[in-house]
C-alpha positions in Angstrom: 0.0 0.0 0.0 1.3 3.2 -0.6 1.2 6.8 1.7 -1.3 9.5 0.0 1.0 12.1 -1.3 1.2 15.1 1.2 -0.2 18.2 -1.4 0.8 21.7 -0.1 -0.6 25.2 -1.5 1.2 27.9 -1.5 2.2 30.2 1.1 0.7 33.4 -1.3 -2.6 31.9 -1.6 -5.7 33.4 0.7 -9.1 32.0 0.9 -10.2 35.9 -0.8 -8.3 34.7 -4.1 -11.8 33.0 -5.0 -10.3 29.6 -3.9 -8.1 29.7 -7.3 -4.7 28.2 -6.5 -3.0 24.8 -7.0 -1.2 22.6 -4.8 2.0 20.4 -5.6 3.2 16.8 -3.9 6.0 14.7 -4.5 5.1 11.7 -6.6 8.5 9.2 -6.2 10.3 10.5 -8.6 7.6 12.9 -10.4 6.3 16.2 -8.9 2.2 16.4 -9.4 0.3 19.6 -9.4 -3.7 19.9 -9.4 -6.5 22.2 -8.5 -7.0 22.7 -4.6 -10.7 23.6 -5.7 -11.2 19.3 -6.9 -8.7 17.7 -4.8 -10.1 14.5 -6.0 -9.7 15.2 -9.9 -7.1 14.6 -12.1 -3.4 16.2 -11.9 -0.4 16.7 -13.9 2.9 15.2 -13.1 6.3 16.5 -14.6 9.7 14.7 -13.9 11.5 17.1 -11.1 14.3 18.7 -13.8 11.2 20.1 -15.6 9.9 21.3 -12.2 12.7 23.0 -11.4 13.2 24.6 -14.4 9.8 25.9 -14.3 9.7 27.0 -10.4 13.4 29.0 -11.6 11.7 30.5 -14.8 8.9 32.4 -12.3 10.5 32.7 -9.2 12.5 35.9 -10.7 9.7 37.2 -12.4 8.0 40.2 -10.5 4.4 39.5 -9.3 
């Protein structure tokens, strides 16, 4: 059997954001991101090189 994977939102998000923000887990070797408004829908997974290139690409970028 295997543990549920532990999904975390984001620090920035507020309930006052109308509830629209996503939530990541680890996945083994795979990070997964879906829709904290249908926690039980689907999700995308992307291997963690593609994660962290993505998380770098926006992390400098004003908001």
């Amino acid at each position: 059997m295997h543990d549920a994977p532990a999904w975390r939102k984001s620090s920035y998000s507020t309930e006052q954001e109308f509830g629209t923000c996503v939530e990541v887990a680890e996945l083994g070797d795979r990070m997964g991101v879906r829709d904290s408004k249908n926690p039980g829908g689907p999700h995308l997974s992307f291997s963690r090189e593609a994660w962290a290139a993505f998380v770098g690409s926006i992390g400098s970028r004003p908001i």
